[in-house]
N, C-alpha and C positions, 0 to 999 in steps of 0.2 A: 788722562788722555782718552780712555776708554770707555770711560761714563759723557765725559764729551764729544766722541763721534758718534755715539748711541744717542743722545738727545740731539744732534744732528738730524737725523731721521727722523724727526716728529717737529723739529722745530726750524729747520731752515725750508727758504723759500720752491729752490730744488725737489728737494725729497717731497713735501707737501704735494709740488705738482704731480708729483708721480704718483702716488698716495693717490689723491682725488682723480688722476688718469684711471688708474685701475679700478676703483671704485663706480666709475663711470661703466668702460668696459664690461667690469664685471657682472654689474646688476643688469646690461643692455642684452648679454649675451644669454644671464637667467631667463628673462623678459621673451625674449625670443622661442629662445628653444624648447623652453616650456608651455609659451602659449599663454599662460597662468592670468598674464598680467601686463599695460601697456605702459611702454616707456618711452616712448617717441616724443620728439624735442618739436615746438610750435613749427612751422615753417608756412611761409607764405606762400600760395601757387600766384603763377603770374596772372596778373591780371590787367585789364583795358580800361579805359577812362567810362566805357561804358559797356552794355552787356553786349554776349556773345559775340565780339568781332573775333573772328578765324576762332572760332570754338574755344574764347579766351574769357573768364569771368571778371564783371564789375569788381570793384573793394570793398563795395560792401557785402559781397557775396562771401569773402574770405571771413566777415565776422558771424561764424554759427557756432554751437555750443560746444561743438567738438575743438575748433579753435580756440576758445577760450580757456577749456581743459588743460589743452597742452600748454597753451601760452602760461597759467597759474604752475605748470610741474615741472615747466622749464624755467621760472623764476625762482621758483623753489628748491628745485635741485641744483640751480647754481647761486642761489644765494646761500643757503645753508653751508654747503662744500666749500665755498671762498670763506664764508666767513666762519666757521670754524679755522680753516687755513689763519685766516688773519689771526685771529685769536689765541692758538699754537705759537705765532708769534712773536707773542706777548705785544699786542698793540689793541687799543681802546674798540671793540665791537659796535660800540654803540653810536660811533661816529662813520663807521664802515655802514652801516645798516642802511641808514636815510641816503647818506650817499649813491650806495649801488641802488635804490629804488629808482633815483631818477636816470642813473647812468644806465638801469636796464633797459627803463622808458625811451632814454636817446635812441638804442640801439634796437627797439622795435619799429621805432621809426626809421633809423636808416633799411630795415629788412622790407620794411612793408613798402619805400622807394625804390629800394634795387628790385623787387620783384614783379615792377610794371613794367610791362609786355615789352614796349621801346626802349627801354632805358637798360633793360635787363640784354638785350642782344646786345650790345657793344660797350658795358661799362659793370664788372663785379659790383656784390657788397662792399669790399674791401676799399673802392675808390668814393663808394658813397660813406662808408664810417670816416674815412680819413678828412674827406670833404666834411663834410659835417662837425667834425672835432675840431677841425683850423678855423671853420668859422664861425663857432660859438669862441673858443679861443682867442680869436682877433677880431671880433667885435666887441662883445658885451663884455667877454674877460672869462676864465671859469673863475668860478668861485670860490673860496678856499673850503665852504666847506664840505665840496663836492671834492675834494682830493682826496681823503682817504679810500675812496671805490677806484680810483686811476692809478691801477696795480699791473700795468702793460707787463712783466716781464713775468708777475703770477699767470696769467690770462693767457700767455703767447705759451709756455712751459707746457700747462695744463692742457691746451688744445693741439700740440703736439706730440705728447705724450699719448693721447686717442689716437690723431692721423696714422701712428704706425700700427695699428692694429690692422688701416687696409691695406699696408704695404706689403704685398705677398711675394718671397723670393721664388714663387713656381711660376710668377709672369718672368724671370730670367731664361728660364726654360721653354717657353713657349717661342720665345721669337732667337734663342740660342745667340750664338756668333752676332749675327744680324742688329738685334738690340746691345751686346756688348759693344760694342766696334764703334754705333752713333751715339751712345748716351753715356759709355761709362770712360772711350777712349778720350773722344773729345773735348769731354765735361773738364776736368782736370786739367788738359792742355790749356784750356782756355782759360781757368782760373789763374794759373800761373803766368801767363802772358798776361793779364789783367794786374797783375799783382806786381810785375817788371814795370809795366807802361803805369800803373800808378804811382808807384815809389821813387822809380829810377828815372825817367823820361819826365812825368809830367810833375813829380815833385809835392804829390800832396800827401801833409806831414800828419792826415788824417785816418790812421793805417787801418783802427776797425772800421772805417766808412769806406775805404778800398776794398776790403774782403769782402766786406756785405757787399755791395756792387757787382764782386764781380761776382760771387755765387749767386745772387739772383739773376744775373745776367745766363749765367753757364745751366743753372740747373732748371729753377722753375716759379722764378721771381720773389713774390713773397713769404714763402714757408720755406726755401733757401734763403732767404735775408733772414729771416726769425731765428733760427737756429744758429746760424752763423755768429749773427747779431752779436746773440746770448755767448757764443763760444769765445768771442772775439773784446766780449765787454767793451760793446758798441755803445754808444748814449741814445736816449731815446729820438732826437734832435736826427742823428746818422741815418736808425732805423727808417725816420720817419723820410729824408731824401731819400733813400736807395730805392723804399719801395713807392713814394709820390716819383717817379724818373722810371722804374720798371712796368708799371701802371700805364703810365702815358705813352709808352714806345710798345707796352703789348697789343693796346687798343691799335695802334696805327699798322702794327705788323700783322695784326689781326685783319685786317680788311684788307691792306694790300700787298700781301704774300701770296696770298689764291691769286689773284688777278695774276702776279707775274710770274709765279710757277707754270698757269695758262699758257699766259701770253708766250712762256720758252719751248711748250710744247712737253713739258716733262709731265711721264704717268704717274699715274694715284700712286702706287705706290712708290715712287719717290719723292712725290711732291709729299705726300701724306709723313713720310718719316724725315724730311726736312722742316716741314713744321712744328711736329712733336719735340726735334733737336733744339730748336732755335723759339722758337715765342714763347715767350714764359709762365704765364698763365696756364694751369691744367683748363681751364675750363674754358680758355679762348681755342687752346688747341684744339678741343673737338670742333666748336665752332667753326672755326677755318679750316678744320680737316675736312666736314661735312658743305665746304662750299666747293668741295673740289669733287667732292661724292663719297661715295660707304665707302669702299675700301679704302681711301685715303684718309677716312673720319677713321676707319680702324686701327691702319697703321700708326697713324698721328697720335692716338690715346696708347695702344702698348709701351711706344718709345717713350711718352713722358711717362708714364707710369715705370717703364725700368727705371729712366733716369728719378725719379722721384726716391728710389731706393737708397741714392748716393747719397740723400741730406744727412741724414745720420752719421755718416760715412765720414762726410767734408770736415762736419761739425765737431767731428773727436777731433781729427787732423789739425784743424784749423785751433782749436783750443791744445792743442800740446803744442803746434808750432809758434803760438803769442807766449805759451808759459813760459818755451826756453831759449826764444830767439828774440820773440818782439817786447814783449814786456818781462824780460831776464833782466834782474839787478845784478850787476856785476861784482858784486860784495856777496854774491848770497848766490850759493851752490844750489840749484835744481835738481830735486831727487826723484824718483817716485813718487812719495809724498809731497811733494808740493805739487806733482803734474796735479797729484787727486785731489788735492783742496780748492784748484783751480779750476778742473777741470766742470762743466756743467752737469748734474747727475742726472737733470731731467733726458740726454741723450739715453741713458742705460734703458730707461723706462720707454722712450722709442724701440730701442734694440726690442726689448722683451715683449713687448706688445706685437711686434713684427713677425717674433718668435713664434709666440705663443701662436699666433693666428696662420702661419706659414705650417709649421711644422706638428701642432697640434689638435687644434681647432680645425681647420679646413680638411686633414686626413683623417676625421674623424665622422666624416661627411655632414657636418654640419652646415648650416645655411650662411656661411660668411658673408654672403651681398647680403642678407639680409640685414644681419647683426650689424654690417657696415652702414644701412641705409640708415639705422637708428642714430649711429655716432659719429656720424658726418654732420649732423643735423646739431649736435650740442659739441664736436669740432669747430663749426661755425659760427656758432656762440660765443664761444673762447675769444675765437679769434676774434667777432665781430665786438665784445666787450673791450678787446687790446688794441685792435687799429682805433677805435671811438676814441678811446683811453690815450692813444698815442696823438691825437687830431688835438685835445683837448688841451694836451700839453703842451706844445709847440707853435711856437710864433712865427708866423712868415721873414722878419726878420732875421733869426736864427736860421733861418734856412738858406737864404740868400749868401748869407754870410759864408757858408760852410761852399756855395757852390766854389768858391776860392777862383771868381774869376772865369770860371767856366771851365776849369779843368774837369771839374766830378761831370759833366753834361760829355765831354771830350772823349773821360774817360770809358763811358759806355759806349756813346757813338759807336766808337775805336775798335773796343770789345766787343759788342754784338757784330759788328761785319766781319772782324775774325773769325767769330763763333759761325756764324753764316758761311763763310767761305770752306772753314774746316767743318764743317759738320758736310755742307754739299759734295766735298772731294769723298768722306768716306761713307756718305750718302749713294755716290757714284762706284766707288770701289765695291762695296756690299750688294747692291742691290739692281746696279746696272744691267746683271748679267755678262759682262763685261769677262770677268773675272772668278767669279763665285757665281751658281747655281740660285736662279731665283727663288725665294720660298713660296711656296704655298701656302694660301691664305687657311686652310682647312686649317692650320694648329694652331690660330687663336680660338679654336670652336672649343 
């Protein structure tokens, strides 16, 4: 048993992400603080169909030699690291190899689309990989023998294993009570009303595609779907509705949430922390925060950024409450030991990253935005390799299918205006001045 959980750690899928998490981390943070040496992952700036509109550069302006550098080091460093991972395995390399070449290709292509100037204001990468995958998928078909690179739950692991390196527990301290109260009281509530109105009301017998739901819904769309996902042993089919349905209702909350925050007459800083609570995208939320003005674009970024803390959190919870409630065999006693075999390990590898860089790293006054700017950039990769990965796998048929009628569409509706209504009450309680003493914007500084 003991030489078996030890080759665990080098050869299950889990432990690998973690493994290449750290690896990543670790050499970004060498990279950095040394100076020595550059590790920065390709990334497109946005660009215009033509030159200089609003100080915004042509496409082709994006291909110079420094781009091309990174684009070669950022295929390389995530081809190598997968595919060693694969190989650990014990599954065939050399059918992984040609494969990820073209599936890097798809996904430069979705980057180099999301990063044009219009398309980039109201629609992620995320909604462009996913697009892109369904319609190569349900058109031409993928191919079989692009399958061995469409390793979604390798790809989603590994790029959150990174993401917790920027999740900093001293952003709980900065906005105190105030960030506890909207993002960690409500989050919860809301999953669990989500999880009643799934099960018990509306009857869908689809329970990892409920939890995913509702955590993307509560927390922060798609890296709360991803974890969840994984904890909940969701099928790719689920993943891929929660976050196609979280996508499409962030873009629209996106644009008109400012307007009717405006239109109620409510200030920055409450409209700015009911956005951060309630739309689910990090990166819409500034967005929208920033149509209301800075300190609403600020409040709105602290709050999802506390709540961003909870995925880890949800993640453990939610994988011990399927080990011993929802997928418990009633013949077979739940021990400790079965929570751990069940449980996903890639969370621990979050935790420690969160760790390290909260309690280590950052008191050490080292440059963590920095280090972060590097490994946001090959988090996104990750990611942007497993939503592609996830597009490619899935049939619009399959998807329909799961909507079971319109309950899954229901069941968000449902949930996000709950989430909206309880998020604005303790949006109101906190911050109204009502009640509690307004904060000063000085302690984000």
């Amino acid at each position: 048993m003991a030489n078996n959980n030890a080759s665990n750690l080098w050869k299950k899928e889990d432990w690998l992400a973690v493994w290449i998490g750290f690896i990543v981390i670790a050499v970004a943070c060498i990279a950095v603080l040394t100076g020595s040496f550059d590790f920065s992952a390709a990334k497109f700036g946005t660009w215009h169909w033509w030159e200089n509109v609003e100080t915004k550069k042509s496409l082709a302006a994006q291909f110079n030699g420094e781009f091309w550098v990174k684009l070669l080091r950022t295929f390389l460093v995530t081809g190598i690291l997968f595919g060693i991972g694969i190989k650990l395995q014990g599954e065939k390399i050399g059918k992984f190899i040609p494969a990820f070449v073209v599936l890097f290709l798809i996904c430069v292509v979705v980057r180099m689309i999301s990063a044009e100037y219009t398309l980039k204001m109201y629609l992620e990468w995320a909604f462009w990989a996913l697009l892109i995958g369904l319609l190569i998928s349900n058109t031409v078909g993928t191919p079989e023998w692009l399958k061995p690179a469409i390793r979604t739950e390798f790809y989603i692991k590994t790029g959150l294993v990174i993401m917790g390196f920027s999740v900093l527990f001293s952003n709980i301290a900065k906005f105190g009570l105030y960030g506890l109260g909207i993002a960690w009281i409500v989050t919860p509530i809301v999953i669990i009303f989500m999880w009643w109105l799934g099960t018990k009301v509306l009857k869908i017998d689809n329970k990892p595609l409920v939890i995913t739901l509702a955590s993307a819904t509560s927390v922060c769309g798609t890296s709360a779907a991803i974890a969840t996902g994984a904890a909940s042993k969701a099928k790719k089919e689920d993943l891929s509705l929660a976050i196609s349905i979280s996508i499409i209702f962030t873009i629209l909350m996106m644009v008109f949430e400012p307007m009717i925050i405006r239109a109620c007459g409510m200030n920055q800083m409450m409209g700015g922390a009911l956005i951060g609570g309630t739309v689910d995208s990090t990166g819409a939320v500034v967005l929208a925060g920033s149509a209301l003005g800075e300190e609403a674009e600020q409040v709105a970024s602290m709050v999802k950024m506390i709540q961003n803390i909870l995925i880890g959190f949800i993640a453990f919870f939610v994988a011990i409450f399927f080990a011993t409630k929802v997928d418990k065999d009633p013949n077979q006693k739940v021990d400790a030991g079965e929570i751990w075999t069940r449980f996903p390990k890639f969370i621990i590898g979050f935790f420690v990253a969160s760790l390290v860089a909260s309690f280590i790293v950052k008191p050490l006054g080292s440059d963590v935005k920095a280090i972060n700017g590097v490994l946001d950039q090959y988090k996104n990769w990750a990611f942007v390799l497993a939503f592609t990965s996830i597009g490619l796998d899935t049939n619009f048929k399959t998807l329909f299918k799961q909507m079971q009628g319109g309950k899954v569409l229901w069941l968000y509706i449902i949930g996000q205006l709950f989430n909206i209504a309880l998020t604005l009450f303790a949006v109101w309680f906190l911050l109204s001045g009502a009640i509690f003493e307004v904060p000063n914007l000085d302690m984000f500084k």
